[in-house]
VOVEX-717151 format. One line per 10 residues: number of its first residue (from 1); their letters; for each residue z, y, x of C-alpha. Coordinates in steps of 0.001 Angstrom, whole numbers, plus 524288, in hexadecimal, padded with zeros to 5 digits. Example, Ala and Ser with C-alpha at 12.3 -4.5 7.8 and 13.67 -1.06 7.14 Angstrom:
2
1 = as = 81E78:7EE6C:8300C | 81BE4:7FBDC:83566
//
This chain:
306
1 = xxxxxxxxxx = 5E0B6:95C9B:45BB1 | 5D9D0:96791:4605B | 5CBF0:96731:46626 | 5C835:96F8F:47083 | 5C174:9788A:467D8 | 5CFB7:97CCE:466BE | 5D95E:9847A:46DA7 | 5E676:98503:46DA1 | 5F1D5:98C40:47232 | 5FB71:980F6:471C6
11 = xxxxxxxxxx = 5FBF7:97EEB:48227 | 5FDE7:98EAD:481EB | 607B3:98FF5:47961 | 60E31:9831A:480C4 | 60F35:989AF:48CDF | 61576:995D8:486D6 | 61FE3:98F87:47F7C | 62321:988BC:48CF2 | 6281A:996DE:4917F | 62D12:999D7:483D3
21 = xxxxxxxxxx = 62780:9A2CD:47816 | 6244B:9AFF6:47B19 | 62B42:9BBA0:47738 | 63308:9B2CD:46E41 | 625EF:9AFF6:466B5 | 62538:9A36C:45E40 | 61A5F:99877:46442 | 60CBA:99D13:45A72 | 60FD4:9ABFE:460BE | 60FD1:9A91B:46D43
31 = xxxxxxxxxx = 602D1:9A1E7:46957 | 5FD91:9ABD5:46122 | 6008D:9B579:46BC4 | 5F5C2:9B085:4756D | 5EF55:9BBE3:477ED | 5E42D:9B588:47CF8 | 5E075:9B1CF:46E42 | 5E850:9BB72:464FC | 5EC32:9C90B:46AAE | 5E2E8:9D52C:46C7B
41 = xxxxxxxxxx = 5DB75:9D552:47A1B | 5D1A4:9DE72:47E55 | 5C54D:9D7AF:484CF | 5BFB6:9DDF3:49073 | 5B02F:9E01B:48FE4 | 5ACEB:9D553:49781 | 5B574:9CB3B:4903B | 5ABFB:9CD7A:48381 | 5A0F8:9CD89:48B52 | 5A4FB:9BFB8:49031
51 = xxxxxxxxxx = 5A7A3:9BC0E:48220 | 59B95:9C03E:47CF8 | 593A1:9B8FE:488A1 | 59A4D:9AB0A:48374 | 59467:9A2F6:476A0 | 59FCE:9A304:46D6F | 5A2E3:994F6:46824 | 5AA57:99376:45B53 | 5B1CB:986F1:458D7 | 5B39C:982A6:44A79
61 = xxxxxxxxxx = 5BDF2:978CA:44489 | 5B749:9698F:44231 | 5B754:96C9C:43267 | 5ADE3:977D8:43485 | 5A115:96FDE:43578 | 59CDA:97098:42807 | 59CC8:97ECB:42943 | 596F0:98118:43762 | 58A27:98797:43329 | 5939F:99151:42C84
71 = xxxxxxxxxx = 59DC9:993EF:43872 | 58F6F:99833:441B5 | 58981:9A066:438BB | 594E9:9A6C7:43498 | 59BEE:9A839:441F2 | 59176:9ABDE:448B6 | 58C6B:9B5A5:4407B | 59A4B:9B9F3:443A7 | 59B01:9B9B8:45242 | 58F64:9BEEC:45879
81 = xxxxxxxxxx = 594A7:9C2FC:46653 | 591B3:9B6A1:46B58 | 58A62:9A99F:46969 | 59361:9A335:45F51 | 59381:991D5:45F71 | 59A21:98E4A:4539E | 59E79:97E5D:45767 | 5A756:974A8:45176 | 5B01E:96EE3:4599C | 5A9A6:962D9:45F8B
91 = xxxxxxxxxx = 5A024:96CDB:464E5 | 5A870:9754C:46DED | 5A5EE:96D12:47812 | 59841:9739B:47A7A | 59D63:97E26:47D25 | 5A9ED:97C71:48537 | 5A377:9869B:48FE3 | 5ADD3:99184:48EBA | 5A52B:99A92:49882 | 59B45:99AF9:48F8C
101 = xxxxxxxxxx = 5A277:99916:481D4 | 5AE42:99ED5:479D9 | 5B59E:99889:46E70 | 5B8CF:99C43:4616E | 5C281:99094:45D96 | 5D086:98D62:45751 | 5DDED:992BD:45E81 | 5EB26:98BC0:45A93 | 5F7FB:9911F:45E60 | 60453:9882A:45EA1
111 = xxxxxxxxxx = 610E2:98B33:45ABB | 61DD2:989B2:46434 | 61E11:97AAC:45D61 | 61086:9786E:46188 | 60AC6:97943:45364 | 5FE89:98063:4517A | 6028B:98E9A:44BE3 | 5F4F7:996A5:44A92 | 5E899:99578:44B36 | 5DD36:99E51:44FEC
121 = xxxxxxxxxx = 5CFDC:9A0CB:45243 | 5CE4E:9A3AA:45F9B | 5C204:9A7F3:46998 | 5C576:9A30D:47698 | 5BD24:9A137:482AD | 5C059:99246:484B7 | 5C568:98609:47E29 | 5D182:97E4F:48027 | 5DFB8:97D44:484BB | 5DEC9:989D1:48D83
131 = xxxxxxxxxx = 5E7AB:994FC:490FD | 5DD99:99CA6:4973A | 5D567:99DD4:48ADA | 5D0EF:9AB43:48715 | 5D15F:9AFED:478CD | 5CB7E:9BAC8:471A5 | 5CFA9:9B94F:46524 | 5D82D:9B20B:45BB2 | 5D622:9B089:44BA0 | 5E118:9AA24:44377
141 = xxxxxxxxxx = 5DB90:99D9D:43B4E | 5E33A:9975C:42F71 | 5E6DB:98A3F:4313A | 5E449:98261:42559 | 5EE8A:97882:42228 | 5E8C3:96BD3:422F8 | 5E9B4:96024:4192A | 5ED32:95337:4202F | 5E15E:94C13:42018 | 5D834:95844:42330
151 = xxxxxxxxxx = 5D0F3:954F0:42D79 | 5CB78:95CA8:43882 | 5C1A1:962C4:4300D | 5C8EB:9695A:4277D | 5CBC3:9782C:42782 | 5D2DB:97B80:43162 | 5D3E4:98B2E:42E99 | 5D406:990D0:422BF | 5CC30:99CDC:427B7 | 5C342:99575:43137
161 = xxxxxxxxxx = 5B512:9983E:42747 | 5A9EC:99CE1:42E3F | 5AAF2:9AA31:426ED | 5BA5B:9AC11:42B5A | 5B56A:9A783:43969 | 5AA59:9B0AB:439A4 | 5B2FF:9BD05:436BF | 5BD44:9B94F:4416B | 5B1AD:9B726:44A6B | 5AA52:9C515:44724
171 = xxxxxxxxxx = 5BA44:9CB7C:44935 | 5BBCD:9C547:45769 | 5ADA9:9C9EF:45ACC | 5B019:9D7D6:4563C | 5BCAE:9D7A4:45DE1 | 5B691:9D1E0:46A37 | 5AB78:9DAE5:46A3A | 5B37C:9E62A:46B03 | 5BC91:9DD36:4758B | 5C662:9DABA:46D3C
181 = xxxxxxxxxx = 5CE22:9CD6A:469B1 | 5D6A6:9D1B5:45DE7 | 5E53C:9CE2A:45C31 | 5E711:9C2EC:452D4 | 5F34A:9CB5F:44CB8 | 5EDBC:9D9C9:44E03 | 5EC47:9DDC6:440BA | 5E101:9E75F:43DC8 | 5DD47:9EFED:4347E | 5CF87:9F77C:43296
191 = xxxxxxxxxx = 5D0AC:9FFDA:427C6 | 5C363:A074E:427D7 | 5BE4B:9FA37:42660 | 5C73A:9F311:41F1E | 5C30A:9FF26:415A9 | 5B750:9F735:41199 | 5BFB5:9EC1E:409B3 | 5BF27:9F7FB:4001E | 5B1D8:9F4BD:3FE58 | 5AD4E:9E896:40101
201 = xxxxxxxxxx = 5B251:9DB20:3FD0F | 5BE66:9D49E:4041B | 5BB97:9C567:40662 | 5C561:9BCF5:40882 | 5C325:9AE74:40D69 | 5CBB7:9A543:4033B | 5D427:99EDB:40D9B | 5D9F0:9ABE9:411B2 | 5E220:9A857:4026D | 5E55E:99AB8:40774
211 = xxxxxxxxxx = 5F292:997E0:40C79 | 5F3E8:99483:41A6B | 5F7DC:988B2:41F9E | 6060F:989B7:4209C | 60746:98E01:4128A | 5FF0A:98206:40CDC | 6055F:981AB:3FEEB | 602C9:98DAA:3FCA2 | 5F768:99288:3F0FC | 5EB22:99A08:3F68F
221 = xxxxxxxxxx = 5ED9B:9A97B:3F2F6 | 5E8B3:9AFA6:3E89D | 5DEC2:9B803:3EB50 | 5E0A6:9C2E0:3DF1D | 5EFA0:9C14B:3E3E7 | 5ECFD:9C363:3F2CB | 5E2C0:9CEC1:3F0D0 | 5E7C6:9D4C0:3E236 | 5E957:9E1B3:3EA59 | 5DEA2:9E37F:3F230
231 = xxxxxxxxxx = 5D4BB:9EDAC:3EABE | 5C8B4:9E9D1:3EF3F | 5BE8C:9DDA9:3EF46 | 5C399:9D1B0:3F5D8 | 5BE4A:9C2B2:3F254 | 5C49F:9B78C:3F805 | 5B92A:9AC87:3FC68 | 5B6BD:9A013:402CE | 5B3F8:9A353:412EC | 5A760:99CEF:40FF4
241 = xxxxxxxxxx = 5A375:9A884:40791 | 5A858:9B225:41084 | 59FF7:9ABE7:41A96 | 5947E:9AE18:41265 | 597F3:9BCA9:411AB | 59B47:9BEF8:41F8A | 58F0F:9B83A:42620 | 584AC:9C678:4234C | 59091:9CEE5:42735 | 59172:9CC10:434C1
251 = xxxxxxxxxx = 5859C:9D1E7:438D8 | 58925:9DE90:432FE | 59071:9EAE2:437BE | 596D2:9ECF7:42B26 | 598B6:9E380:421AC | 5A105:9E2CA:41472 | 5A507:9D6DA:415B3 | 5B4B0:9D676:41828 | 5BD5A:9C90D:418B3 | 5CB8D:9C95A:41876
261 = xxxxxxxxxx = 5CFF9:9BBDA:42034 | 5DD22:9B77E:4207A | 5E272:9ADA2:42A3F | 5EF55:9A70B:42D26 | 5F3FA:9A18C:438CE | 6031A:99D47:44010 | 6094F:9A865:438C0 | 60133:9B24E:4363D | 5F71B:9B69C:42B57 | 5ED2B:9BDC0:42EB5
271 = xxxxxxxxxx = 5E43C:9C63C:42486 | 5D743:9CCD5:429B5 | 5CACA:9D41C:424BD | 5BE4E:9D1E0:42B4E | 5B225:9D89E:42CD1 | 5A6D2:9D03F:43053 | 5A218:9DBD0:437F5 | 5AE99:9E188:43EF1 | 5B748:9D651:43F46 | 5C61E:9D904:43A1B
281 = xxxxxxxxxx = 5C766:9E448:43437 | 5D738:9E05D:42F5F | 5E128:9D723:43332 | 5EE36:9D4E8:4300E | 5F893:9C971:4340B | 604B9:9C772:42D04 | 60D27:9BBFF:42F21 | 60EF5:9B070:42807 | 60717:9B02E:418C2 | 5FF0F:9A49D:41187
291 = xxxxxxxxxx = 5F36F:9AB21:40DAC | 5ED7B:9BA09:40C4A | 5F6C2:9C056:40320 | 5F602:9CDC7:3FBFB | 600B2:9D2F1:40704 | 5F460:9D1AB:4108A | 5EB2E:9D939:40778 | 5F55E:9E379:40538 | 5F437:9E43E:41545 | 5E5E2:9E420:4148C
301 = xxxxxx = 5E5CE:9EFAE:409BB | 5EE39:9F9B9:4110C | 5E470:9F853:41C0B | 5DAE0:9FB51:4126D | 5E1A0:A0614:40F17 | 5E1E4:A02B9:4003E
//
């Protein structure tokens, strides 16, 4: 069931399939198509002024209470154009005033049978069942599968950490400062700074080696496999150790701290390098995959120019 710290495209994507797909597109694209959520808009002046005038609430699953001191430092250290409330769920009613808040919450697209197809982390300026909501900006999340018997408390994402959170964050602010929302599926590709994985250390949070949830039996990757081309330093670490590293680097112009982040979600893998002071610096989406694979660091090395 979802709670209203939720939205949900499902009434949306109802109404469309009432008139038929569009251009012959299969139920998740017509979703995934929204371009209120995942296609590239300019924003006028005044609509980031308005943004940055609101307190910025971010709404976390029900298992992330054991780590909520974590999720504020970490996020907002992060996200600094605005006041930033970090809240579980049964707190969003506090601040339900969309003239005076935006939300940083969970997006789920349905497929044409009414299943849920991807999943996203969305900023929107209200909460519910609306068609008139306004989006500026859509991340993909990895659904984890869950074992029967879970419980609500139990991961729901594998790349929902604090540190993976606070990277996405610092990306949509660099993007909406300059009055940009970035297109989910525009792959980019800085390669004066991508230079620097030539000298400083490559992390990689573990999960981005764990299958996804449609390919459950399969074994986690092997890192030496996955990365036995790339020349340079890489380590592979737990997200609570990259949170650790990240926290200093926000406040910094420069910093030499890159992650490489790979998420999955519907059908499409998507591999990115962050900067926690500029954001993405590279992103690639290729369709269908389990886990990162040494195809994707190939990609990632001719950008390099290695």
């Amino acid at each position: 069931m979802k709670t209203n710290a939720e939205i949900s495209r499902r009434q949306w994507l109802q109404s469309v399939l009432a008139f038929g797909t569009l251009g012959g597109c299969s139920g998740w694209r017509v979703g995934s198509g929204n371009p209120r959520f995942s296609n590239e808009e300019r924003f006028a002046p005044a609509t980031v002024s308005a943004l940055k005038a609101k307190t910025t609430v971010f709404v976390l699953q029900p298992g992330d209470g054991g780590e909520l001191d974590s999720f504020r430092s970490l996020l907002r250290q992060a996200w600094t154009m605005t006041p930033l409330e970090v809240v579980m769920p049964d707190q969003v009613d506090q601040f339900k005033d969309s003239k005076r808040h935006q939300y940083f919450t969970v997006d789920t697209f349905y497929n044409i049978n009414g299943l849920p197809e991807q999943y996203g982390l969305v900023l929107v300026d209200a909460l519910g069942e609306s068609d008139n909501l306004q989006g500026y900006c859509r991340y993909p999340l990895s659904k984890v599968q869950q074992r029967e018997g879970a419980g609500p408390k139990a991961r729901q994402y594998y790349n929902w950490h604090p540190s993976t959170l606070a990277l996405y964050l610092r990306s949509i602010q660099c993007d909406l400062e300059s009055g940009l929302r970035r297109a989910m599926y525009e792959e980019k590709s800085e390669r004066t700074r991508l230079l620097s994985v030539k000298e400083h250390t490559l992390y990689i949070p573990d999960y981005a080696l764990t299958p996804d949830e449609r390919s459950p039996e399969l074994q986690n990757a092997n890192p030496s496999e996955v990365f036995a081309q790339y020349p340079y330093h890489y380590q592979v670490v737990d997200p609570r150790a990259l949170g650790d590293l990240l926290g200093p680097e926000f406040a910094r112009e420069k910093s030499s701290v890159l992650a490489l982040d790979c998420a999955f979600t519907g059908k499409e893998r998507f591999v990115t390098v962050y900067s926690p002071a500029g954001g993405v610096i590279y992103r690639r989406n290729s369709r269908f995959g389990a886990t990162l694979t040494r195809g994707d660091i190939a990609e990632l090395l001719k950008s390099v120019g290695a």
